[in-house]
C-alpha positions, 0 to 999 in steps of 0.5 A: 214412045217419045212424049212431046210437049203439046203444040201450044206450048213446044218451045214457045215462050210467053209474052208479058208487058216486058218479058218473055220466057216460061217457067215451067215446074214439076210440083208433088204435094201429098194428103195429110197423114198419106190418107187415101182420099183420092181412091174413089174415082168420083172423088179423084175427079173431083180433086182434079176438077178443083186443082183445074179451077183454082188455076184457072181462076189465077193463071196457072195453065196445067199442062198435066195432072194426075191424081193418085189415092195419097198423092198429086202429080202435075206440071205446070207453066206460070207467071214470072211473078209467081213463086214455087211457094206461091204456085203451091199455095194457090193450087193447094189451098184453093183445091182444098177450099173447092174439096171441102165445099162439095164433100162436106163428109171429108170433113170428118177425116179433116176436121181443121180443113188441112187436105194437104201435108206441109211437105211438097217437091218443086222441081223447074222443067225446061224444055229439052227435059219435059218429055221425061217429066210428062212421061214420068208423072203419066206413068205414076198409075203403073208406078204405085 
């Protein structure tokens, strides 16, 4: 089964002030100590919601996410003006501020804040290989 890029986004390129193009990353970032967060549903969608809404508040439009036990999957299209370290930053830190704020008892697994490992992947995606990275991180249910 072929996995296409959503209509809005299929080989279209943003328009800023004075530039055109996307940058598209495939980014993975993993809990500190690889503990098993993220097993509760209810904490699953939780994380996703707050990954969603420190996006959303910066500009960063997730294309897809998935949300493993340990681990974070997603694909992500922003600015020119954004780095891969800043990209991460923003989803990583604003996430585990949300996270925190509304499971006030994670704190006791975490009690200096830090949800996240130091470690992460970047990797750019361009169009003729997003259907195999959108494949890939779907698949990561079967996969773990």
């Amino acid at each position: 089964m072929e996995t296409k890029l959503s209509e809005s986004y299929e080989n279209k390129y943003e328009h800023y002030a004075h530039s055109v193009g996307t940058l598209m990353f495939h980014l993975q970032w993993c809990t500190k100590y690889r503990y098993k967060m993220f097993r509760k549903e209810e904490n699953a969608k939780l994380l996703e919601a707050c990954i969603r809404r420190s996006a959303s508040k910066n500009e960063i439009k997730i294309i897809e996410l998935n949300v493993q036990p340990e681990h974070i999957h997603c694909i992500v299209l922003v600015k020119f003006s954004f780095s891969v370290a800043k990209t991460m930053q923003i989803l990583k830190g604003g996430s585990a501020k949300l996270f925190f704020e509304h499971k006030e008892k994670a704190r006791l697994r975490y009690p200096k804040g830090h949800l996240w490992s130091r470690g992460k992947f970047a990797s750019s995606v361009g169009f003729v290989e997003f259907g195999v990275v959108q494949q890939y991180v779907r698949s990561q249910d079967e996969h773990h």
